[in-house]
C-alpha positions in Angstrom: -15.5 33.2 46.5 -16.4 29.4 46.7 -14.2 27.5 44.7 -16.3 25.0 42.5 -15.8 21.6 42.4 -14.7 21.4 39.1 -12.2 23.7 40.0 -10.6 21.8 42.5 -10.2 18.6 39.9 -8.3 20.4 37.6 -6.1 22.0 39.8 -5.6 18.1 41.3 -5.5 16.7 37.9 -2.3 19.4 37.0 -0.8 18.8 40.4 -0.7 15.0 40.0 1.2 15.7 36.6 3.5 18.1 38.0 4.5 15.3 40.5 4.7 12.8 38.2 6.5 14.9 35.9 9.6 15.3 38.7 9.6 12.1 39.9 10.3 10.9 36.1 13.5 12.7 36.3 12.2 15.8 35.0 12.8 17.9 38.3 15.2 20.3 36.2 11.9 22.4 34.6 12.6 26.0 34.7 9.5 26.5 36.4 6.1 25.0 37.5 4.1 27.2 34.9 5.9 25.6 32.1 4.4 22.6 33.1 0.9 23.8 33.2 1.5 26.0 30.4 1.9 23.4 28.4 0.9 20.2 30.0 3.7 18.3 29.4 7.2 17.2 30.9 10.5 19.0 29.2 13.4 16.2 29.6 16.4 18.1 29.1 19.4 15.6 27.5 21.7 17.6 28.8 20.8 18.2 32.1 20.5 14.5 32.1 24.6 13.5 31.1 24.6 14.7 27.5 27.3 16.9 26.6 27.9 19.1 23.7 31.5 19.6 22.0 34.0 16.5 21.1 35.0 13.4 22.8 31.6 13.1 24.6 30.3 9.9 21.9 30.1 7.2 24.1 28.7 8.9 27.3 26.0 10.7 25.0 25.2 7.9 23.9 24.5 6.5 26.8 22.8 9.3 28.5 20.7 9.5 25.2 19.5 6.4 25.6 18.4 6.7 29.5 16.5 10.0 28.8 14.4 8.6 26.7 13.6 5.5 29.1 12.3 8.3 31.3 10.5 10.6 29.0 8.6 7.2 27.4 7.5 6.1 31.1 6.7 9.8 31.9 3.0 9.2 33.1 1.9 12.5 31.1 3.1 14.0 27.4 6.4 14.3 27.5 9.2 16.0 25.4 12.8 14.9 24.9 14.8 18.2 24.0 18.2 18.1 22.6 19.2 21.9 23.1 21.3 24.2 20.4 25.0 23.1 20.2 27.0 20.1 18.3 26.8 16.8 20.1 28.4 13.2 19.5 26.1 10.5 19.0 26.6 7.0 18.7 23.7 4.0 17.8 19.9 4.9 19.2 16.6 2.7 19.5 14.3 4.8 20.9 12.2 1.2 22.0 8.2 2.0 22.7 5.5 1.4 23.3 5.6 4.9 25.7 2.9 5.8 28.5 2.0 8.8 26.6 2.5 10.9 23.6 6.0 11.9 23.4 7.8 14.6 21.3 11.2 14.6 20.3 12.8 18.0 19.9 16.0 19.0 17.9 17.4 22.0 18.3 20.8 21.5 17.9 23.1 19.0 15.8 23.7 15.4 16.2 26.6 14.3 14.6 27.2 10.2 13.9 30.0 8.4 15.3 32.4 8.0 12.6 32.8 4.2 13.3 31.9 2.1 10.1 31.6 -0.9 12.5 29.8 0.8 15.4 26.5 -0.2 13.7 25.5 -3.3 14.3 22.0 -3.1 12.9 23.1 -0.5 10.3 20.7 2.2 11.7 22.0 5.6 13.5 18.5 6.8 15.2 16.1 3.8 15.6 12.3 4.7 16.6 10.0 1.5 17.1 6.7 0.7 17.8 5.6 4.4 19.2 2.4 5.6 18.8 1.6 9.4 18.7 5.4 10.7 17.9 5.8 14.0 17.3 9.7 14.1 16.0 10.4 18.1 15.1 13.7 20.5 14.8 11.2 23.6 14.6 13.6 24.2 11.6 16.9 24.4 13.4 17.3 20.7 13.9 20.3 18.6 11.9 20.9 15.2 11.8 24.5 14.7 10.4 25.0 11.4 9.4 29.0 12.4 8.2 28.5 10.7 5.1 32.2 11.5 3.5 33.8 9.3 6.2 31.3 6.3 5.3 30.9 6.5 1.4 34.7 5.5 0.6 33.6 2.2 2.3 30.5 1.6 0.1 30.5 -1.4 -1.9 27.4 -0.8 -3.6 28.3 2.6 -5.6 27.8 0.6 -9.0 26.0 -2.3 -8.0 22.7 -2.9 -7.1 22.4 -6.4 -6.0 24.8 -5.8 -3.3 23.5 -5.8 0.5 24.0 -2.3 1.8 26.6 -2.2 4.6 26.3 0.7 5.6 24.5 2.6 8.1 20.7 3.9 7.4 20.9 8.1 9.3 17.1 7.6 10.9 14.4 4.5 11.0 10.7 4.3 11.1 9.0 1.0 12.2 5.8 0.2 13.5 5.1 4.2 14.3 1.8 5.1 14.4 -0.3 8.6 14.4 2.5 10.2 14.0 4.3 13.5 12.5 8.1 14.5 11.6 9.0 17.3 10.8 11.1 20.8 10.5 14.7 19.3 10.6 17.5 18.6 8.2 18.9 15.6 7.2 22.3 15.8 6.0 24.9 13.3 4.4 23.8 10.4 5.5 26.4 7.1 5.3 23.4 5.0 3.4 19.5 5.9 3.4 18.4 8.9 5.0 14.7 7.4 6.3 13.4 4.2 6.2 9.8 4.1 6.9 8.5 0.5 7.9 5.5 -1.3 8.8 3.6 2.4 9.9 0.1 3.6 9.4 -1.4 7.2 9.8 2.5 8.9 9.2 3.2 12.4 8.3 6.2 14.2 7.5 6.2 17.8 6.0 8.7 20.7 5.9 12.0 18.5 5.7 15.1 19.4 3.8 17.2 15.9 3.4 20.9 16.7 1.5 23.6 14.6 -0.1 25.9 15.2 -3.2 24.0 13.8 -6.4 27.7 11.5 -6.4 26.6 9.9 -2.9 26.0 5.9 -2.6 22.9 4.7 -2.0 21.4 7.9 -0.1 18.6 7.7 -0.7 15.7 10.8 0.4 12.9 8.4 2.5 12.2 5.0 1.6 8.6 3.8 2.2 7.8 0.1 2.8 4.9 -2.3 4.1 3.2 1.3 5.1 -0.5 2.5 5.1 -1.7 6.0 4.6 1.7 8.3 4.5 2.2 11.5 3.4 5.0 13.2 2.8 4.6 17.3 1.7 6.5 20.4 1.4 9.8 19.3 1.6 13.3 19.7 -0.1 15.3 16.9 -1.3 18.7 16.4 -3.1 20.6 13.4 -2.7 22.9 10.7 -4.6 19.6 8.3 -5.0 16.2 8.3 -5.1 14.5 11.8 -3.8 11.4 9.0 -2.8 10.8 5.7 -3.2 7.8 3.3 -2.5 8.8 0.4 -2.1 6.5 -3.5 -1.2 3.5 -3.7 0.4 1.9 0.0 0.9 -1.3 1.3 0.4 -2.7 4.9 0.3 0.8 6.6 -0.5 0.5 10.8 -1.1 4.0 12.3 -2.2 3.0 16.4 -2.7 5.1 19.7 -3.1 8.6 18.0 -3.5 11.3 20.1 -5.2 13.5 16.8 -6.1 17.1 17.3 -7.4 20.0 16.3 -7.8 19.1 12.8 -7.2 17.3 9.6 -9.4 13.5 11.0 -9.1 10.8 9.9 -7.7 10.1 5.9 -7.8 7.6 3.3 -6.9 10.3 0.1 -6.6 12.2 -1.4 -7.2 9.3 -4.3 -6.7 10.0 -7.9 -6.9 13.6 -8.6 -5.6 13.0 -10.6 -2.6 10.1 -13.3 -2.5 8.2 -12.3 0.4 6.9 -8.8 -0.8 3.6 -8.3 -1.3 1.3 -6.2 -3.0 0.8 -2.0 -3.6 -1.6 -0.4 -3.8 -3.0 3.8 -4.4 0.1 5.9 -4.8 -0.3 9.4 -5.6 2.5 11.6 -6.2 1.6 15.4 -7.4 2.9 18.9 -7.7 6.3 18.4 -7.5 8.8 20.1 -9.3 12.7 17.8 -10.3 15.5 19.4 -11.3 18.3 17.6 -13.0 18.0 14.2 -11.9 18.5 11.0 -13.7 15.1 10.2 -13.6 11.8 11.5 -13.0 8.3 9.7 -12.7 9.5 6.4 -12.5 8.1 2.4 -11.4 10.8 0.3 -11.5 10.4 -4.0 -11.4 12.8 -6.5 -11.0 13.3 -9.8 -14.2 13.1 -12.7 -12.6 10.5 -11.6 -10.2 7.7 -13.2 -8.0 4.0 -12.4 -8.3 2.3 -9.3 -7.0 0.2 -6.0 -8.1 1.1 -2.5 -7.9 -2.0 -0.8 -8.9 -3.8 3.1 -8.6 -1.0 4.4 -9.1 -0.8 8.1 -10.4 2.0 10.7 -10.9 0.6 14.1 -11.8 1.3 18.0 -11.4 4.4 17.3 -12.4 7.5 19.7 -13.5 10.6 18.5 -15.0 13.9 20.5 -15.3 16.3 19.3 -17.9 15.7 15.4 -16.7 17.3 12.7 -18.4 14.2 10.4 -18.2 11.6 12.3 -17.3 8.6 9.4 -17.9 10.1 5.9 -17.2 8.8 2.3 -16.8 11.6 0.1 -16.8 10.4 -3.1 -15.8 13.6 -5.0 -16.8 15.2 -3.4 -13.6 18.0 -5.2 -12.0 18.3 -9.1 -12.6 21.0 -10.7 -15.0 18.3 -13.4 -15.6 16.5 -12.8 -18.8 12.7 -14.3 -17.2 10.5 -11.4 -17.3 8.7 -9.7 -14.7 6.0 -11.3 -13.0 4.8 -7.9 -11.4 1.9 -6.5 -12.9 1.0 -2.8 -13.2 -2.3 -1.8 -13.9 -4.3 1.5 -13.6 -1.3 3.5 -13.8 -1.4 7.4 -14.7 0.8 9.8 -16.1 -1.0 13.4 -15.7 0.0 17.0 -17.1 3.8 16.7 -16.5 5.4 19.1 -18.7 9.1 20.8 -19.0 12.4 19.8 -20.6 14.4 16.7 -21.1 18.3 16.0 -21.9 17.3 13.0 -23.7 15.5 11.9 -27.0 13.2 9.5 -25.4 11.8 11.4 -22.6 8.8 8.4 -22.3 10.0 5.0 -21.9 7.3 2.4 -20.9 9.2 -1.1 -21.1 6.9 -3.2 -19.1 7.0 -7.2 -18.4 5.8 -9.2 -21.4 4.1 -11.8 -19.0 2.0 -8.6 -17.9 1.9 -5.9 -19.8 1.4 -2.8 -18.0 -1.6 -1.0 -18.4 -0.6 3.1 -18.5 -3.0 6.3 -19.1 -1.0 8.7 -20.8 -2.9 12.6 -20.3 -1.3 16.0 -21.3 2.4 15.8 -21.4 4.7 18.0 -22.8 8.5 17.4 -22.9 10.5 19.0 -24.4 14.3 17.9 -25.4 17.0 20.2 -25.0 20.2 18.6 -26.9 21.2 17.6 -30.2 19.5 19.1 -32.4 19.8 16.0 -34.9 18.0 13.5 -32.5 14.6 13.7 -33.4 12.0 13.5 -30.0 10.2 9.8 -29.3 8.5 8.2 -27.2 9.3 4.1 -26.9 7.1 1.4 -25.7 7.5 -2.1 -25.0 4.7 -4.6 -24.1 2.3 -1.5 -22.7 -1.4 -0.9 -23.1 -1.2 3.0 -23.6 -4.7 5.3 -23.4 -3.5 8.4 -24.6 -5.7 11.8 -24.3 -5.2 15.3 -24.7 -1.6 16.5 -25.9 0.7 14.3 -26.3 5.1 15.9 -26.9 6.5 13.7 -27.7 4.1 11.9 -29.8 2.1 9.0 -28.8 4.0 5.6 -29.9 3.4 2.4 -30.9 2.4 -0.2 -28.4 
């Protein structure tokens, strides 16, 4: 039979990837229908110097590093696979922009150097300017960030003006069209994610962990982003589950079972002069169990001018939370100036459950702008002493209540 010419291209096309594929370094494929299976180059780490076991830090490091030089210059999709097993890991930037879409695969467990000085630019795994990353540990995956040996050395466990010293476990910035997912993030020294300067970002199916006594560890902070979801994941850490922080727009937090931890925040805005304004945050059906907080926006005194508007928590279950509802909008500064952020078209939407504390709605916004809140179907209810009697308390807020309203609306 006459092969057709259309045929004979695709056969080409695959051939010419299967040669570029080895002569990026990737000659160690099991075999040559792997590559056509698939279409894309498998870079093995440690077929390419890392090791798994002790002692190895430096050298994996290294190797780490190299691997991913080739698998970003691969001239067809590639895959960087860290195989099952423990393995030593010191500082990574994973630098783009790559040739091609690039996946970074987790099977094992990287553990981080235990070096409190070994991080110059106090991030473990750096990606940066990468568009089209695919980051999974097809749920076997752990980043180990071996936060007991760093928190002893926090200085920031009881204040939070202090600059955070240590070590961030994994970093986001300028990543584009991309999607994380399926792996653990445990202990990390300081933030578990940062997310940075991103658009079109996905992450789903993560479980991040810390003890609820933890410094600073926060779950995935989100700033100067556009268009980021973040779904179906568990998280329990010392800090903030989430938080959004300056300068994003068209935020979706969904199906987040938050606990222990401080909730679920949008801030703190307004401690640094440059930030600039948010806008559309949605966070919905999520379910918090015995954090400090819950639904919270949080504002710096003292602070420059900007917006954070359309913003809407609702779907919202709360487990015996200290403040389930909370503005607080006197966040942070010793100066007494108010707040110069202002918060308008803000929702609260059908969160129900319990509360450890008599005031389960607090809305104390800025008295330069009072915030403007919509306030629809909530029921908390307290569970303590029985001699406190349920409120609500509200300072300088323009409050549109509808539909039930425990505990009862207050005075504004």
């Amino acid at each position: 039979m006459a092969i057709r010419g259309i045929d004979v291209k695709i056969v080409f096309l695959l051939g010419l990837a299967l040669i570029s594929c080895v002569a990026n370094g990737a000659d160690h494929l099991a075999s040559r229908r792997h590559l056509l299976h698939d279409n894309v180059c498998v870079f093995d780490v440690t077929k390419l110097g890392v090791k798994a076991g002790p002692g190895h830090c430096v050298e994996n490091t290294a190797s780490l590093m190299k691997a991913w030089v080739q698998a970003c210059e691969s001239d067809v999709p590639a895959k960087l696979l860290i195989p099952q097993g423990t393995y030593e890991i010191g500082a990574v930037n994973f630098q783009g922009p790559c040739k091609r879409p690039i996946i970074f695969e987790l099977l094992g467990t990287v553990q981080a150097a235990r070096d409190v000085n070994g991080y110059p630019e106090r991030t473990w795994f750096h990606f940066e300017e990468i568009d089209s990353l695919q980051l999974t540990g097809s749920g076997r995956g752990v980043f180990d960030g071996q936060g007991p040996y760093f928190w002893p050395h926090s200085k920031c466990r009881h204040n939070n003006r202090c600059k955070i010293t240590l070590p961030s476990s994994i970093k986001f910035r300028r990543i584009t069209n991309s999607v994380i997912h399926g792996f653990t993030s445990l202990n990390s020294p300081a933030f578990h994610m940062h997310v940075i300067s991103s658009n079109n970002f996905t992450a789903h199916s993560l479980t991040i962990i810390a003890p609820d006594e933890s410094p600073n560890t926060d779950g995935m902070h989100i700033s100067t982003s556009c268009n980021v979801k973040v779904t179906n994941s568990r998280i329990g850490t010392g800090d903030d589950c989430l938080s959004v922080g300056q300068g994003n727009s068209d935020i979706t937090i969904s199906h987040i079972d938050c606990g222990p931890g401080h909730g679920i925040s949008v801030g703190s805005l307004g401690k640094y002069a440059h930030e600039t304004n948010v806008k559309g945050v949605l966070v919905t059906d999520c379910t918090l169990t015995n954090t400090t907080n819950g639904a919270r926006i949080k504002t710096w005194l003292a602070s420059p001018t900007l917006k954070a508007s359309s913003i809407t928590f609702q779907n919202i279950i709360m487990n015996m939370v200290k403040n389930p509802i909370i503005i607080d909008q006197e966040y942070g500064a010793q100066r007494p100036e108010p707040s110069n952020v202002a918060l308008t078209d803000v929702h609260f939407k059908n969160i129900r459950g319990t509360s450890i504390s008599e005031v389960p709605v607090s809305l104390v916004c800025s008295k330069t702008f009072p915030c403007c809140v919509d306030m629809t179907d909530i029921n908390l209810v307290y569970k303590g002493d029985e001699n406190e009697i349920e409120k609500a308390e509200c300072v300088s807020a323009k409050v549109n209540f509808f539909g039930k309203q425990n505990p009862p609306p207050c005075r504004c």
